[in-house]
Biopython code that builds the backbone (N, CA, C, O; Angstrom):
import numpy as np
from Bio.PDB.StructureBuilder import StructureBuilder

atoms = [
    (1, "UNK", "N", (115.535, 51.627, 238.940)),
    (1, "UNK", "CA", (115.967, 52.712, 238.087)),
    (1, "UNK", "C", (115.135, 53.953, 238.388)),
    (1, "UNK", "O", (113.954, 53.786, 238.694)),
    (2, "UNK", "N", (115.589, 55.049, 238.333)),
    (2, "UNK", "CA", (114.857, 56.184, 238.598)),
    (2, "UNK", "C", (114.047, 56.616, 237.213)),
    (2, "UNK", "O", (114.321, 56.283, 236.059)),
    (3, "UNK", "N", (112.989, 57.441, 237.676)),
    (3, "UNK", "CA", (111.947, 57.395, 236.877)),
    (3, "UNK", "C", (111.581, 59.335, 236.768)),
    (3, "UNK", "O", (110.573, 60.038, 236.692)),
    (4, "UNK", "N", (113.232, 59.571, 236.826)),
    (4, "UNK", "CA", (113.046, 61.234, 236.287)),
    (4, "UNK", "C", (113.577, 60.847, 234.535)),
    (4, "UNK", "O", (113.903, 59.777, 234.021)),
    (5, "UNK", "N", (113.481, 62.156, 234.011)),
    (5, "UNK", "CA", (113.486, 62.385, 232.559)),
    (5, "UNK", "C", (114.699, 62.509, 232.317)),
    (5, "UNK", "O", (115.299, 62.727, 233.370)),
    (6, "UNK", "N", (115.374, 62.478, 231.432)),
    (6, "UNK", "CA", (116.747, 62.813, 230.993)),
    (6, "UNK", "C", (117.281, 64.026, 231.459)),
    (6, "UNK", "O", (118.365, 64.165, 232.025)),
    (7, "UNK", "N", (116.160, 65.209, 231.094)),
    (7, "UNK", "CA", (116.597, 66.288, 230.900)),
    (7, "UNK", "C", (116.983, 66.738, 232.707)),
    (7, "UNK", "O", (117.896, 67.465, 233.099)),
    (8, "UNK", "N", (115.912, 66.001, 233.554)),
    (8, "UNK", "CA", (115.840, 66.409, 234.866)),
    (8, "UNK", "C", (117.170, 65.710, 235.481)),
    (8, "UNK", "O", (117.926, 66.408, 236.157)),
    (9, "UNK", "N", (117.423, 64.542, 235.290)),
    (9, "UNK", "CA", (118.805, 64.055, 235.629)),
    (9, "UNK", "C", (120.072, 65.065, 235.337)),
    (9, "UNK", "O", (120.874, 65.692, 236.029)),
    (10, "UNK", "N", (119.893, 64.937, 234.365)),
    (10, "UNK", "CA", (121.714, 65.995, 233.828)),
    (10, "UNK", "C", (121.155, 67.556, 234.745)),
    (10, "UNK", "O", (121.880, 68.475, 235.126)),
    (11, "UNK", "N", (119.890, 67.442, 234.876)),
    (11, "UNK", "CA", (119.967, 69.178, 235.993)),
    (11, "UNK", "C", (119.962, 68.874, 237.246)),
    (11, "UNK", "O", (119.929, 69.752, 238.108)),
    (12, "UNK", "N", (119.994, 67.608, 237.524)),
    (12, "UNK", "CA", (120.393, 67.286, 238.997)),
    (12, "UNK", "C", (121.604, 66.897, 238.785)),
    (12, "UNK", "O", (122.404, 67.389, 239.581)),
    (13, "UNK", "N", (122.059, 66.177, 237.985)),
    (13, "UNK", "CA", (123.651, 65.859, 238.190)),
    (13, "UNK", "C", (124.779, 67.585, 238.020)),
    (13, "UNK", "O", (125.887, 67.826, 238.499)),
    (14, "UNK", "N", (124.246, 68.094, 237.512)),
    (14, "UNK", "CA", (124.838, 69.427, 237.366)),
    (14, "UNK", "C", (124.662, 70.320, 238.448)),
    (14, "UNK", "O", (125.560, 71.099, 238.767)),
    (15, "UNK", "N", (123.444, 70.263, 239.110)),
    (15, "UNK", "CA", (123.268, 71.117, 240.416)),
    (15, "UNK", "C", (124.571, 70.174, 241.645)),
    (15, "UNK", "O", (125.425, 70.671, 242.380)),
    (16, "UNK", "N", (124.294, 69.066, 241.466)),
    (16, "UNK", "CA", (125.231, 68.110, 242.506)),
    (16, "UNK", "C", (126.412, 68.608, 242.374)),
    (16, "UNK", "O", (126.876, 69.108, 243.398)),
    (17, "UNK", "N", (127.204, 68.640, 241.218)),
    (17, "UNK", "CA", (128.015, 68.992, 240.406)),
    (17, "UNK", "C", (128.542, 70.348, 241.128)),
    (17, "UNK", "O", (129.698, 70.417, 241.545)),
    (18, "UNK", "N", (127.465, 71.600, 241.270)),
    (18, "UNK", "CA", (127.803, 72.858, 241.074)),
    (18, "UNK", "C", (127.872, 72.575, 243.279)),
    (18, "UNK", "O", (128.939, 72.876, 243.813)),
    (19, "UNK", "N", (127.161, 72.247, 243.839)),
    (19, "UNK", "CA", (127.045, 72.203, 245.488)),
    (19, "UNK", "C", (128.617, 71.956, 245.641)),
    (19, "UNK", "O", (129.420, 72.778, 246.082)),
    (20, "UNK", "N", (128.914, 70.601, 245.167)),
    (20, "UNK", "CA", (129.897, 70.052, 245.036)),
    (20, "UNK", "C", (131.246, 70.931, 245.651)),
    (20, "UNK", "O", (131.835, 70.902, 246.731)),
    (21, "UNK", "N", (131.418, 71.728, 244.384)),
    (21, "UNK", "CA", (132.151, 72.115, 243.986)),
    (21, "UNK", "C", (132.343, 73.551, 245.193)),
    (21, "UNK", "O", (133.449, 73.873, 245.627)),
    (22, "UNK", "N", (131.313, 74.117, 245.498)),
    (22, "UNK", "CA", (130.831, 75.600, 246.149)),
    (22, "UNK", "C", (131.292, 74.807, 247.651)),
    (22, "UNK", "O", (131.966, 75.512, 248.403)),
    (23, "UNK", "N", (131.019, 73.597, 248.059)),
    (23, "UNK", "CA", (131.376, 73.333, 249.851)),
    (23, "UNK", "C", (132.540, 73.014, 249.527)),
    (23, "UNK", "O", (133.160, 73.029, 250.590)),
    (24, "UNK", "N", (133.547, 72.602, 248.342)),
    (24, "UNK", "CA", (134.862, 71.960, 248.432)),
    (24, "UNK", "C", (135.292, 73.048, 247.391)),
    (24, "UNK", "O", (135.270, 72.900, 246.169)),
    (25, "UNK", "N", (135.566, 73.819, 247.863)),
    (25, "UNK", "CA", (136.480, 74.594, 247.057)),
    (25, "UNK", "C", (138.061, 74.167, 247.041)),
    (25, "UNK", "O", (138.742, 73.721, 247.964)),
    (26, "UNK", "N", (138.488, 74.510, 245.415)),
    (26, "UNK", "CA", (140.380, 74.290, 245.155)),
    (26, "UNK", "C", (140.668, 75.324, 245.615)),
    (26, "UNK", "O", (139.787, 76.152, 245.845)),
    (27, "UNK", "N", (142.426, 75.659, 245.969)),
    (27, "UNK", "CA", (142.553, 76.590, 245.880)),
    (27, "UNK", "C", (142.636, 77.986, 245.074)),
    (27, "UNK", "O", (142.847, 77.869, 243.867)),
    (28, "UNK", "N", (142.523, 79.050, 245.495)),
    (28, "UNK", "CA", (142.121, 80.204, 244.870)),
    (28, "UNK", "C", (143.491, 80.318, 244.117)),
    (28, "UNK", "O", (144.624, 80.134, 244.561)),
    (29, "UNK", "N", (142.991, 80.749, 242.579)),
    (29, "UNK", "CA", (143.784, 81.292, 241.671)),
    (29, "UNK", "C", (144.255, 82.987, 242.266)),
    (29, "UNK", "O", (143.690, 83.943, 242.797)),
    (30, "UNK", "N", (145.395, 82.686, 241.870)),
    (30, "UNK", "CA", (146.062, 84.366, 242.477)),
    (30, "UNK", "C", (148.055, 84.502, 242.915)),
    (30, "UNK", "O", (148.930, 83.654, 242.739)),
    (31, "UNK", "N", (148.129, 85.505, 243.337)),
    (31, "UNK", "CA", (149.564, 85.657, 243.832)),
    (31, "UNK", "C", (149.099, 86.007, 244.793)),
    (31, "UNK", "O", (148.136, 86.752, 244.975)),
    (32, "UNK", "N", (150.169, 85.165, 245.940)),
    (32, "UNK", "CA", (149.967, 85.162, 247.726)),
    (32, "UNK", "C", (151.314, 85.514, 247.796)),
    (32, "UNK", "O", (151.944, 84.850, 246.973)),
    (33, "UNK", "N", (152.170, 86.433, 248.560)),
    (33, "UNK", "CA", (153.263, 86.727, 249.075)),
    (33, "UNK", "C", (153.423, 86.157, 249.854)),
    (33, "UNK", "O", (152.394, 85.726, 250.374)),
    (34, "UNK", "N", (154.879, 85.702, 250.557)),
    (34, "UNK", "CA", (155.429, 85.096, 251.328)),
    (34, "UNK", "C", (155.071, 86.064, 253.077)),
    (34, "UNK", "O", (155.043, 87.288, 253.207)),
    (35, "UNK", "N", (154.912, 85.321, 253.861)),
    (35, "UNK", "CA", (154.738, 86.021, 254.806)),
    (35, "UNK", "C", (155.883, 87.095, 255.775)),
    (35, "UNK", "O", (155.701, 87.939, 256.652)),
    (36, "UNK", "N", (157.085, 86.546, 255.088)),
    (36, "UNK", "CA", (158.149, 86.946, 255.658)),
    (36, "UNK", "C", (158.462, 88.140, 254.851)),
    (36, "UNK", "O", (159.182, 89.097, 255.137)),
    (37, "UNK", "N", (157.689, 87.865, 253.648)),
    (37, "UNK", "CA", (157.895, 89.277, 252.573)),
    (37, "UNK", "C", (157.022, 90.439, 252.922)),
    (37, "UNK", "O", (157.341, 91.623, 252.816)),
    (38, "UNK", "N", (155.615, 89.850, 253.452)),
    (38, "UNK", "CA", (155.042, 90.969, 253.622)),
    (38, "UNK", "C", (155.196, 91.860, 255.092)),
    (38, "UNK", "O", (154.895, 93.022, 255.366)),
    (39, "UNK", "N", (155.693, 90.965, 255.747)),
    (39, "UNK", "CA", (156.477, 92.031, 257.407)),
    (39, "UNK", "C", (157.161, 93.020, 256.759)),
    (39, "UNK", "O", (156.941, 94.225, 256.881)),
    (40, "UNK", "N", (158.268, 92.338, 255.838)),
    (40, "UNK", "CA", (159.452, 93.382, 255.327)),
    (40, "UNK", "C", (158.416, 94.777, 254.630)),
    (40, "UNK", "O", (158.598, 95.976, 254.839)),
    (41, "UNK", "N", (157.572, 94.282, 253.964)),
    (41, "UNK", "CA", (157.014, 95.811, 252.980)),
    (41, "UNK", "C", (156.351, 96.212, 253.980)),
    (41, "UNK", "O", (156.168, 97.429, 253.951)),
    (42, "UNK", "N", (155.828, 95.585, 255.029)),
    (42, "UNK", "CA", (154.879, 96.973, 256.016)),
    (42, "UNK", "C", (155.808, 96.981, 256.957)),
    (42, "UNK", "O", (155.091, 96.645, 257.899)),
    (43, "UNK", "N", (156.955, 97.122, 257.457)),
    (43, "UNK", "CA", (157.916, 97.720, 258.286)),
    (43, "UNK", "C", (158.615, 98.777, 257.151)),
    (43, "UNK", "O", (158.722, 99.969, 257.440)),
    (44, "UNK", "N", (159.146, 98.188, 255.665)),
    (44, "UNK", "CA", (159.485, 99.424, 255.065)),
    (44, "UNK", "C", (158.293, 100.451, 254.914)),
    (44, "UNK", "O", (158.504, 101.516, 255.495)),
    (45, "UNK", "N", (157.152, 100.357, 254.289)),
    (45, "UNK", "CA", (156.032, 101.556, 254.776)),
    (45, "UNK", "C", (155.780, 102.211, 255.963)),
    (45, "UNK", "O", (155.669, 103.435, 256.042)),
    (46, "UNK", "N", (155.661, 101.262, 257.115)),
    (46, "UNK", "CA", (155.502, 101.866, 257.976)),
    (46, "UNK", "C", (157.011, 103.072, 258.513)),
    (46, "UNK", "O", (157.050, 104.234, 258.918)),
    (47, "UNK", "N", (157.880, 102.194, 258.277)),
    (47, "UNK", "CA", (159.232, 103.422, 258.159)),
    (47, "UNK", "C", (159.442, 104.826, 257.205)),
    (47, "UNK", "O", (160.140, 105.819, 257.410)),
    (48, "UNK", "N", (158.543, 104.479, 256.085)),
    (48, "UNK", "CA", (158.229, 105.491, 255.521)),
    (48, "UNK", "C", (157.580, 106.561, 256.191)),
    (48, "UNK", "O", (158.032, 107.698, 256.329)),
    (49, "UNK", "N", (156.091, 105.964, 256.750)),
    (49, "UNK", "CA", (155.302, 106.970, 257.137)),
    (49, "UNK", "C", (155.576, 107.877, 258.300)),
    (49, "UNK", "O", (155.289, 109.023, 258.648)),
    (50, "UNK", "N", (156.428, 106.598, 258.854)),
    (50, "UNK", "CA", (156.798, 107.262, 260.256)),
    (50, "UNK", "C", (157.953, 108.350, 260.519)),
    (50, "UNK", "O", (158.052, 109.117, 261.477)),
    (51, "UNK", "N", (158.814, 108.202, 259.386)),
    (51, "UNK", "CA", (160.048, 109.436, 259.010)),
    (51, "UNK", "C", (159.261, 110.716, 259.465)),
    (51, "UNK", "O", (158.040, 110.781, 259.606)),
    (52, "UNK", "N", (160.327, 111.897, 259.705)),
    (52, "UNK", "CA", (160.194, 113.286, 259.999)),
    (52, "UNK", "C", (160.029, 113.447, 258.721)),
    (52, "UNK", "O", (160.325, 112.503, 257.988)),
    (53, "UNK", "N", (159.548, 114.606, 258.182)),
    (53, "UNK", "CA", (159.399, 115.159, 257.417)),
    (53, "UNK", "C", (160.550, 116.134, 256.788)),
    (53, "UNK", "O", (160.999, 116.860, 257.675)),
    (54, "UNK", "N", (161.141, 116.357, 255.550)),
    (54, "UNK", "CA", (162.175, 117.019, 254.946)),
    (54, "UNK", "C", (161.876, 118.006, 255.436)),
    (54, "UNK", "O", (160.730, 118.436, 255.565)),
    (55, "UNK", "N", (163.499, 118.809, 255.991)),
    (55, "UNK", "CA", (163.158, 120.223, 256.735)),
    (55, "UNK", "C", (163.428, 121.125, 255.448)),
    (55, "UNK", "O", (164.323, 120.945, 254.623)),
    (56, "UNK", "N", (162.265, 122.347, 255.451)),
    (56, "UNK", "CA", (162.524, 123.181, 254.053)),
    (56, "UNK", "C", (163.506, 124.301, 254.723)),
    (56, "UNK", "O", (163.992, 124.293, 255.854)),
    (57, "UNK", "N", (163.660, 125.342, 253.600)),
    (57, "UNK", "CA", (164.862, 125.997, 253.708)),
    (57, "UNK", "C", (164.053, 127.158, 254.248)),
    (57, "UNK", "O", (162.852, 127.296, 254.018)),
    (58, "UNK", "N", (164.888, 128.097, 255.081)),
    (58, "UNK", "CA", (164.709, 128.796, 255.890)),
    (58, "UNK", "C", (164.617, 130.282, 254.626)),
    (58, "UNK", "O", (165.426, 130.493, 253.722)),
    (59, "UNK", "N", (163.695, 130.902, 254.880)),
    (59, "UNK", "CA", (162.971, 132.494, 254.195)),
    (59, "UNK", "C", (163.735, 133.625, 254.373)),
    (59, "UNK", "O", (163.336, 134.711, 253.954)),
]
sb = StructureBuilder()
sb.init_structure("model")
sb.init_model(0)
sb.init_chain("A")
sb.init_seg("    ")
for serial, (resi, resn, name, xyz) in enumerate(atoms, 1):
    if name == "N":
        sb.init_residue(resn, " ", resi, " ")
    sb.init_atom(name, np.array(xyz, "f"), 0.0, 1.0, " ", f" {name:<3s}", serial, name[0])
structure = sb.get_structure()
């Protein structure tokens, strides 16, 4: 039997606990877009940016 204290156990089982957890991460909470969605919005932006510019009216 090990011959740490109570208090030192539950702070090693909790550090184990916390390593644990930090090398095996779940996956991340969030919204991920589809990849096929995000071509479409940076070809529509980039079509944006890339437009001529509105011709103004002549003085």
């Amino acid at each position: 039997m090990s011959t740490l204290k109570p208090e030192t156990r539950d702070l090693q089982k909790s550090l184990e606990e916390d390593v644990e957890a930090a090398l095996n991460p779940g996956e991340a909470q969030g919204y991920y877009r589809d990849t096929r969605e995000c071509a479409a919005l940076l070809l529509i932006a980039g079509a944006a940016l890339l437009s001529p510019p509105a011709p103004r009216p002549k003085k």
